[in-house]
Backbone as JSON Lines, residues from 0, in Angstrom:
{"i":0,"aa":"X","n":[-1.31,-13.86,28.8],"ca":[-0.34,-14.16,27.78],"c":[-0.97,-15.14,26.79]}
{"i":1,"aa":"X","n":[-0.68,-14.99,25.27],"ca":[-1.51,-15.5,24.39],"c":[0.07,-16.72,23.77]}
{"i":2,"aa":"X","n":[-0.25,-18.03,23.16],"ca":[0.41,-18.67,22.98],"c":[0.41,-18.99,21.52]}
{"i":3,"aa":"X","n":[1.07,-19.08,20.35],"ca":[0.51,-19.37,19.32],"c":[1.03,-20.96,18.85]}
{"i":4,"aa":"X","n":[0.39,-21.68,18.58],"ca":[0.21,-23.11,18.66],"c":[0.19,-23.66,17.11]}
{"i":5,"aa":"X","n":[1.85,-23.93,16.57],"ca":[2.07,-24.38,15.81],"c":[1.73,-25.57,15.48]}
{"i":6,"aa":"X","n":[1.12,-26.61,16.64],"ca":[0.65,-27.67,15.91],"c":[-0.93,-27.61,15.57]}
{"i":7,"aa":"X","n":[-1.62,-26.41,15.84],"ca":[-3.32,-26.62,15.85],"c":[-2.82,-26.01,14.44]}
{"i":8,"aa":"X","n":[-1.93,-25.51,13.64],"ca":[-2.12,-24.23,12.33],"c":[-1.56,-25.54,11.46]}
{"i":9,"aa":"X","n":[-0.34,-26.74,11.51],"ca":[0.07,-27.6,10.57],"c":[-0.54,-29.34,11.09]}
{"i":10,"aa":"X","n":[-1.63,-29.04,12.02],"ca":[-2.01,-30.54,11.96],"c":[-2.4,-30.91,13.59]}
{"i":11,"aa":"X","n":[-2.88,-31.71,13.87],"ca":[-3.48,-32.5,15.11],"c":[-2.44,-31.96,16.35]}
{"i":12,"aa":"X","n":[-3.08,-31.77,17.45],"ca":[-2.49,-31.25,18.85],"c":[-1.9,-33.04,19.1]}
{"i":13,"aa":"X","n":[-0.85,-33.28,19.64],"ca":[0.07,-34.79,19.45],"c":[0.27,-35.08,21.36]}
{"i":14,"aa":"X","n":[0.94,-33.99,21.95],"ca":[1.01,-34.18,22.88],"c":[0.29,-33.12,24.13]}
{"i":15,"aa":"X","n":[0.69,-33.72,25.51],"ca":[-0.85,-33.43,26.79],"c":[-0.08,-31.49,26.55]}
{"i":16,"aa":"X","n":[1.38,-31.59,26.62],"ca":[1.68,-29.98,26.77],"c":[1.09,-29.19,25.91]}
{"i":17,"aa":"X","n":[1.15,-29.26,24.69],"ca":[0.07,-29.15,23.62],"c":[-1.23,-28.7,23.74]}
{"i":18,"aa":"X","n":[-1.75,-29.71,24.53],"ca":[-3.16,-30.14,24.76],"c":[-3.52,-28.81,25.69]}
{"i":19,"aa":"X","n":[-2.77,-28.58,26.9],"ca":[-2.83,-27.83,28.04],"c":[-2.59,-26.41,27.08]}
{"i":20,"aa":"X","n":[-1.89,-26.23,26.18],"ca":[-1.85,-24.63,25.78],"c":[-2.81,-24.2,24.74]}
{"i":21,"aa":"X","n":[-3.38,-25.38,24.09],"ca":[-4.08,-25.3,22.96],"c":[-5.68,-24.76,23.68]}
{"i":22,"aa":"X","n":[-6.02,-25.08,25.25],"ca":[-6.97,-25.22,26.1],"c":[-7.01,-23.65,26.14]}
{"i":23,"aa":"X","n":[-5.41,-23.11,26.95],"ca":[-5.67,-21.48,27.11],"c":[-5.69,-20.61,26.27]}
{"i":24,"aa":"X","n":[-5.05,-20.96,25.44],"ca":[-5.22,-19.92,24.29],"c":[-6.47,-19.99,23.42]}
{"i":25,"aa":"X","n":[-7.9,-18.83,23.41],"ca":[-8.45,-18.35,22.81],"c":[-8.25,-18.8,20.98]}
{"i":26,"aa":"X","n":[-9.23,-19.55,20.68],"ca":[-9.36,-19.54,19.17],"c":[-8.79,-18.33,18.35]}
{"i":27,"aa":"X","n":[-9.11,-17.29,18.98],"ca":[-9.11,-15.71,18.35],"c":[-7.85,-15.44,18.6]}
{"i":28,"aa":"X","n":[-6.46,-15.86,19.41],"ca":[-5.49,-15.68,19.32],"c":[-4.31,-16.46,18.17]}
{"i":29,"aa":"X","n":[-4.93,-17.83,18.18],"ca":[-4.2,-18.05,17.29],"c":[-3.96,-17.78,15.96]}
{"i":30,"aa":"X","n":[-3.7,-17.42,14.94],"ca":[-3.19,-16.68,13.46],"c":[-2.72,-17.7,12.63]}
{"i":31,"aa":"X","n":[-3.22,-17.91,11.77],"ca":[-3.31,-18.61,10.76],"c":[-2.18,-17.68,9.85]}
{"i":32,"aa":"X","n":[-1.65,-18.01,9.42],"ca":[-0.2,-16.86,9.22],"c":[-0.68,-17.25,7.32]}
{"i":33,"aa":"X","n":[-1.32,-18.01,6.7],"ca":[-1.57,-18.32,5.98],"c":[-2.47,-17.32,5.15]}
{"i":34,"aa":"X","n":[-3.29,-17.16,5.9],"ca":[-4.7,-16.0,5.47],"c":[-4.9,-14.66,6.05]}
{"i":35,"aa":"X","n":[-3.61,-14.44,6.12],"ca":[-3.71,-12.95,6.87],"c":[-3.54,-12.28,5.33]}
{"i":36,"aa":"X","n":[-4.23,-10.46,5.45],"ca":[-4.12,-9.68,4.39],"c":[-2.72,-9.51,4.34]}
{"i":37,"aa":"X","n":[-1.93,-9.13,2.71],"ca":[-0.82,-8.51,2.42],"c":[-0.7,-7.06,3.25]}
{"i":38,"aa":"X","n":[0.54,-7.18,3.66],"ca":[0.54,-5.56,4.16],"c":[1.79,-4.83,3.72]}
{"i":39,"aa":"X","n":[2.05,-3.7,3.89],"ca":[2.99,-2.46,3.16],"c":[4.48,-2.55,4.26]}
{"i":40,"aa":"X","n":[5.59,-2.86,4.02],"ca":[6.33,-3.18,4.45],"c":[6.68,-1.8,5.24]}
{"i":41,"aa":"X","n":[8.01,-1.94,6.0],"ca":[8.29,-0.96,6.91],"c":[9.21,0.34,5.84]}
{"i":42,"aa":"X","n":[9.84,-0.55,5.05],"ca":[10.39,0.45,3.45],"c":[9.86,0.76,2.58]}
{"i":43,"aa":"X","n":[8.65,0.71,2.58],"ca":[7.29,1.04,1.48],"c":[6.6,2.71,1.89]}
{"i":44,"aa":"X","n":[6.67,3.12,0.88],"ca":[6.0,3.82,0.47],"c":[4.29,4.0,-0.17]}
{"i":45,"aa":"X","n":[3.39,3.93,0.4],"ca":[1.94,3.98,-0.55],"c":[1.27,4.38,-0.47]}
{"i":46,"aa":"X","n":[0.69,5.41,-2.01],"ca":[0.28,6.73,-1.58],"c":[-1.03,6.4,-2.58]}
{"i":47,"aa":"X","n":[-2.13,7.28,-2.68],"ca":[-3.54,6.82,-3.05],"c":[-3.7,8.34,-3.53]}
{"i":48,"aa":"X","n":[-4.4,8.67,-5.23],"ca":[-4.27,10.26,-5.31],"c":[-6.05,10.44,-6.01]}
{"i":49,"aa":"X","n":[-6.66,10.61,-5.5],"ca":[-7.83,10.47,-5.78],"c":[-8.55,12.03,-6.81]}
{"i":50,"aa":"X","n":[-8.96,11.6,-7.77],"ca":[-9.43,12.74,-8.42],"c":[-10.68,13.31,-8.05]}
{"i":51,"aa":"X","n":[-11.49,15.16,-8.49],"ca":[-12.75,15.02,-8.26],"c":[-13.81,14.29,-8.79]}
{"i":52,"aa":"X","n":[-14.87,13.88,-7.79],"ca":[-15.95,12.59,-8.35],"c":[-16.29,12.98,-10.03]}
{"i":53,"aa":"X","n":[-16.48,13.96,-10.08],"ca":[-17.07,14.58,-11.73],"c":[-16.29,14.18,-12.86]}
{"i":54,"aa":"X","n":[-14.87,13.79,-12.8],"ca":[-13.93,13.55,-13.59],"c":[-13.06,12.07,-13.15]}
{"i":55,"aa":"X","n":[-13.75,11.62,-12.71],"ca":[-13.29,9.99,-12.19],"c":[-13.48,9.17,-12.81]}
{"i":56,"aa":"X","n":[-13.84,9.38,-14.39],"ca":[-14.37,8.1,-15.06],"c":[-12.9,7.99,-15.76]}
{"i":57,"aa":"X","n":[-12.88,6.22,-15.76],"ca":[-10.96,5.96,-16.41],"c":[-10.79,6.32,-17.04]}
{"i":58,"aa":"X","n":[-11.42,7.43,-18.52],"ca":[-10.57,8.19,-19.24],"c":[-9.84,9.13,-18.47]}
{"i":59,"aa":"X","n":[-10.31,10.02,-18.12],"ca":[-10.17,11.07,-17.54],"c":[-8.67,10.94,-16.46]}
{"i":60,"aa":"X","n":[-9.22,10.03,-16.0],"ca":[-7.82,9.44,-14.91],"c":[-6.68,8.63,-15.54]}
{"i":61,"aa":"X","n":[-7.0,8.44,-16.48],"ca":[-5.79,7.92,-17.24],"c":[-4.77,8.88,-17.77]}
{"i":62,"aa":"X","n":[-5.55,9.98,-18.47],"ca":[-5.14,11.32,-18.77],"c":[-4.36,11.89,-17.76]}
{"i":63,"aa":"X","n":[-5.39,11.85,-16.36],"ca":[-4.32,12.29,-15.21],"c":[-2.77,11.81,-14.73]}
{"i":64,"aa":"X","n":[-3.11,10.38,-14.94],"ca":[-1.96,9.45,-14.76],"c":[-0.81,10.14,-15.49]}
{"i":65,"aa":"X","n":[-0.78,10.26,-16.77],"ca":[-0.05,10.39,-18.03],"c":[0.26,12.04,-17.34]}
{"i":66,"aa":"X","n":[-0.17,13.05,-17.17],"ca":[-0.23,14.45,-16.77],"c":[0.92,14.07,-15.96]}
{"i":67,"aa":"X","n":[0.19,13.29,-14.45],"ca":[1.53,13.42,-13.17],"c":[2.73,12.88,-13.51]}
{"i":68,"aa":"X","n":[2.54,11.91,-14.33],"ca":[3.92,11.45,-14.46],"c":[4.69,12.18,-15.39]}
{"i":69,"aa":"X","n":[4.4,12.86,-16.78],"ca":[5.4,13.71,-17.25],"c":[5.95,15.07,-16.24]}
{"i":70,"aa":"X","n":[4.9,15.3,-15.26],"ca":[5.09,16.23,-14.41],"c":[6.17,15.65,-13.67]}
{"i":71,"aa":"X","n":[6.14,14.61,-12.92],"ca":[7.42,13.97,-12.31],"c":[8.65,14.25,-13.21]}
{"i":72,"aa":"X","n":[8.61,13.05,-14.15],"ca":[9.83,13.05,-14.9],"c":[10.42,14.5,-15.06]}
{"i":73,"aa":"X","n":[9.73,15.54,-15.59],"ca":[9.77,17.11,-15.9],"c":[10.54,17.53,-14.36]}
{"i":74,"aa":"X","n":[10.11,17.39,-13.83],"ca":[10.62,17.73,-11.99],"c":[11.93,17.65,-11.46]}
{"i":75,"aa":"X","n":[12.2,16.13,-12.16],"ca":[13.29,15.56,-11.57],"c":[13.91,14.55,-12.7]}
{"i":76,"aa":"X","n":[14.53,15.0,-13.24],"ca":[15.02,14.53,-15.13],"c":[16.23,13.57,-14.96]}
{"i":77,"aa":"X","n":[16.98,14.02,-13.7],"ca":[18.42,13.11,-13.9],"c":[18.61,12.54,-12.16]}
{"i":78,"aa":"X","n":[17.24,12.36,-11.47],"ca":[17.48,12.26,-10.09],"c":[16.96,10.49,-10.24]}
{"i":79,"aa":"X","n":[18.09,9.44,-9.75],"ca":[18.08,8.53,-9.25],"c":[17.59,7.58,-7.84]}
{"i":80,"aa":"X","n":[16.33,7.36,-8.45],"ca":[15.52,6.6,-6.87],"c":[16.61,5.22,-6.76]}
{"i":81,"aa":"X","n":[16.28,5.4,-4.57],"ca":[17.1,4.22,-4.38],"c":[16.98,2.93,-4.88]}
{"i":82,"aa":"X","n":[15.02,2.68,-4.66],"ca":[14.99,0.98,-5.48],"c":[13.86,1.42,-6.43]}
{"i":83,"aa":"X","n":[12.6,2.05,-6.07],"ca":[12.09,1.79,-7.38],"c":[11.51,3.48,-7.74]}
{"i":84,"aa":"X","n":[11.01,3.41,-8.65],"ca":[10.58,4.98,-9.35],"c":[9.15,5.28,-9.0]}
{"i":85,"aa":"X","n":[9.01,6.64,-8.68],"ca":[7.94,7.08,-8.69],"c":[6.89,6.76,-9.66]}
{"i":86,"aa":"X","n":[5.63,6.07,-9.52],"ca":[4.77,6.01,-10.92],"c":[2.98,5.71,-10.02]}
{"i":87,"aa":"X","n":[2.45,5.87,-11.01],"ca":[1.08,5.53,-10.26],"c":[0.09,5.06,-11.42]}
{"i":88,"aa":"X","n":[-0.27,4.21,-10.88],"ca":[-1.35,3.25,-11.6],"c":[-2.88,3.47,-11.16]}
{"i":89,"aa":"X","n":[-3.74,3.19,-12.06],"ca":[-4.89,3.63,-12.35],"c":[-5.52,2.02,-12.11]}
{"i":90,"aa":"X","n":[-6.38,2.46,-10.47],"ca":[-7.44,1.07,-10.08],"c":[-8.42,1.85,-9.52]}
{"i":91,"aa":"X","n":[-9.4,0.69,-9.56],"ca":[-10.91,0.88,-9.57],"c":[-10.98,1.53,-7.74]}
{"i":92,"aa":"X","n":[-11.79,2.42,-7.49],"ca":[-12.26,3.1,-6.31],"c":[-12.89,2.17,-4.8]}
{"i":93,"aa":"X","n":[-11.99,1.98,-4.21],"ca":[-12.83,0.82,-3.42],"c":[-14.09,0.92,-2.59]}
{"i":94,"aa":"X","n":[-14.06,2.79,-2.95],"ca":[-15.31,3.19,-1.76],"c":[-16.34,3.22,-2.62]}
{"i":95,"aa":"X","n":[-15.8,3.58,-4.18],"ca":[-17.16,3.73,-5.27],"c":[-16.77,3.29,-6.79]}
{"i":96,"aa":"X","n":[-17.95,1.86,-6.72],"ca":[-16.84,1.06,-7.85],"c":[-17.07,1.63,-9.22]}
{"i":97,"aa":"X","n":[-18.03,2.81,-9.35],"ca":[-18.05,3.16,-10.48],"c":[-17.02,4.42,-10.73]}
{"i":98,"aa":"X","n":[-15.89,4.93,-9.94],"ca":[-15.11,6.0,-10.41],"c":[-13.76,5.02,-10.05]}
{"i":99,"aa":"X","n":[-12.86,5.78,-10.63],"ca":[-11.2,5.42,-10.91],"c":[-10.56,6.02,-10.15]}
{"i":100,"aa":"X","n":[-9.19,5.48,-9.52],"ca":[-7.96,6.71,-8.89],"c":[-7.02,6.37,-9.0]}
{"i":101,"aa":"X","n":[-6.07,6.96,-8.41],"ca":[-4.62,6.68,-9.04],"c":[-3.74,6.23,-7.81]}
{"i":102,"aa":"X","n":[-3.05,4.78,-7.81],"ca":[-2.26,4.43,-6.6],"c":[-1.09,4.31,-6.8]}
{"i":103,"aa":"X","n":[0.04,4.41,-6.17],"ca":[1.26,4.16,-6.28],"c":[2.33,3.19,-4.72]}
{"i":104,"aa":"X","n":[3.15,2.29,-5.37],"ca":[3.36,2.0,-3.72],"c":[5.06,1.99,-4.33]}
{"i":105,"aa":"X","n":[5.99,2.04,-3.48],"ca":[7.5,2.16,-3.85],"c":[8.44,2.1,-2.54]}
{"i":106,"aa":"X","n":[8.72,1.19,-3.16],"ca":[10.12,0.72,-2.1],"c":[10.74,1.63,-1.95]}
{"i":107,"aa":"X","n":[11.17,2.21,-0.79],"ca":[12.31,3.15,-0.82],"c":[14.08,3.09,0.04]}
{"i":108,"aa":"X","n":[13.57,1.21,0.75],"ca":[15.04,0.75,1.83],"c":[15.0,2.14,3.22]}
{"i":109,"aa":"X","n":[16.23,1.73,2.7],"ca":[16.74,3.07,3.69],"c":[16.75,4.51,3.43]}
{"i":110,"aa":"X","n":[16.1,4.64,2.21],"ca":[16.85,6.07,1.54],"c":[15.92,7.29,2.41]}
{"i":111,"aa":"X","n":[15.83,7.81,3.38],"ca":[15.18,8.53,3.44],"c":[14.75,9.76,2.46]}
{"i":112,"aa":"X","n":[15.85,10.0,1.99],"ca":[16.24,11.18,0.97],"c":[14.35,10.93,-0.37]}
{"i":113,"aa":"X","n":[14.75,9.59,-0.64],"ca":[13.34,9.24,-1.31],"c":[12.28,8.96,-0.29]}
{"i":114,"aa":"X","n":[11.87,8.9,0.24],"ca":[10.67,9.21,1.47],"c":[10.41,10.52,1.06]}
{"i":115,"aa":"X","n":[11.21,11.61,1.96],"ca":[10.8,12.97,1.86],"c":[10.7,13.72,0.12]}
{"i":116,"aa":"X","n":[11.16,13.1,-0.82],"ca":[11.03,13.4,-2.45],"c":[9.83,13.0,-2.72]}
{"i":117,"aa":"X","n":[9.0,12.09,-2.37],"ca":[7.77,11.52,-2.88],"c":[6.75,12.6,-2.19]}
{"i":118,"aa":"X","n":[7.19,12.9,-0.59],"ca":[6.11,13.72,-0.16],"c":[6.0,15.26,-0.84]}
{"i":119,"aa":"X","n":[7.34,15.71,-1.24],"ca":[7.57,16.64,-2.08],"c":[6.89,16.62,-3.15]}
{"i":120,"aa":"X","n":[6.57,15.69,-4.18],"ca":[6.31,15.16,-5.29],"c":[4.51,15.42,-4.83]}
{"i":121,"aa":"X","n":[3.8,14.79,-3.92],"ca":[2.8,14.5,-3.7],"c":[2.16,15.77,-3.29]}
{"i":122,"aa":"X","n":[2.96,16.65,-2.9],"ca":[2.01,17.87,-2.56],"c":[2.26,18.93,-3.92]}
{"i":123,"aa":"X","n":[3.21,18.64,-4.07],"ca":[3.36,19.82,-5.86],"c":[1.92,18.95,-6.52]}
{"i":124,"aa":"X","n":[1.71,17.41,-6.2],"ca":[0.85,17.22,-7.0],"c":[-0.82,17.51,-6.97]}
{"i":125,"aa":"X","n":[-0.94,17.94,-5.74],"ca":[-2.14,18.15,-4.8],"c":[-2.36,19.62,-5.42]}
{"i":126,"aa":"X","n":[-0.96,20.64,-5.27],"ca":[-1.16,22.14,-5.32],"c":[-1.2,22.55,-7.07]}
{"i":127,"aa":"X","n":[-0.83,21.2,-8.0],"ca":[-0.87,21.47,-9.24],"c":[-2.57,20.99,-9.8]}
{"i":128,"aa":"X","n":[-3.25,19.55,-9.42],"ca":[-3.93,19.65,-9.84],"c":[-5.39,19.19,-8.93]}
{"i":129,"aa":"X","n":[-6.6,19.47,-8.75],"ca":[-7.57,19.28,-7.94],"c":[-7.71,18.05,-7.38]}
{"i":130,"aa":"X","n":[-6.83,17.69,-6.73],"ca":[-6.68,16.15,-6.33],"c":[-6.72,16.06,-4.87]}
{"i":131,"aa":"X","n":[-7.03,14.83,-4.08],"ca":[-6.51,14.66,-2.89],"c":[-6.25,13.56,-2.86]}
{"i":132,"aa":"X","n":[-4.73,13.67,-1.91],"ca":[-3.63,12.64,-1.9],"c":[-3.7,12.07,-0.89]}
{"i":133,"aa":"X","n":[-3.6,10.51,-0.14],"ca":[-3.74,9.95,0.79],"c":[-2.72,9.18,0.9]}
């Protein structure tokens, strides 16, 4: 059993009980709750749509951007997302910093209804244009 030791993360171990748990618990267990990475909530949505390498330079993917999204809007003209809207933004490739892709992340609560619309959305977008969606 791992203990996490609120006084080693805001300041000096004070007392022996302290002392005695601060002993068993592994450096590597305790979590610095401070410097941990951001992560994608349990109502999040986030999807990654990567173009082919040949056409990855940010014009090109910007163009794409602008493409999927009138394609969205075009799709679904008077359909109301629960919290936020389908859209995807254009950032740098983390596997290859010289090409571009397209990410999107979106709250969706409870709505399942928007869960399964995005995956809808994401494969019309796969089967419309030479992309792969992650």
């Amino acid at each position: 059993m791992y203990w996490l030791v609120a006084s080693n993360v805001f300041g000096p171990v004070t007392s022996l009980r302290h002392s005695i748990i601060a002993g068993i618990c592994p450096k590597s267990c305790r979590m610095d709750i401070f410097n941990r990475q951001p992560s994608v909530g349990e109502d999040t949505v986030q999807y990654s749509i990567y173009p082919p390498s040949d056409v990855a330079d940010k014009t090109s993917v910007t163009a794409l951007a602008a493409c999927i999204s009138d394609f969205v809007n075009s799709s679904l003209p008077d359909f109301i997302w629960h919290r936020d809207a389908f859209e995807v933004k254009l950032v740098s490739n983390p596997d290859n910093a010289v090409s571009w892709i397209l990410e999107g992340r979106m709250r969706v609560g409870d709505c399942i209804d928007d869960e399964w619309c995005i995956v809808w959305l994401l494969r019309d977008v796969s089967s419309k244009w030479d992309v792969v969606v992650r």
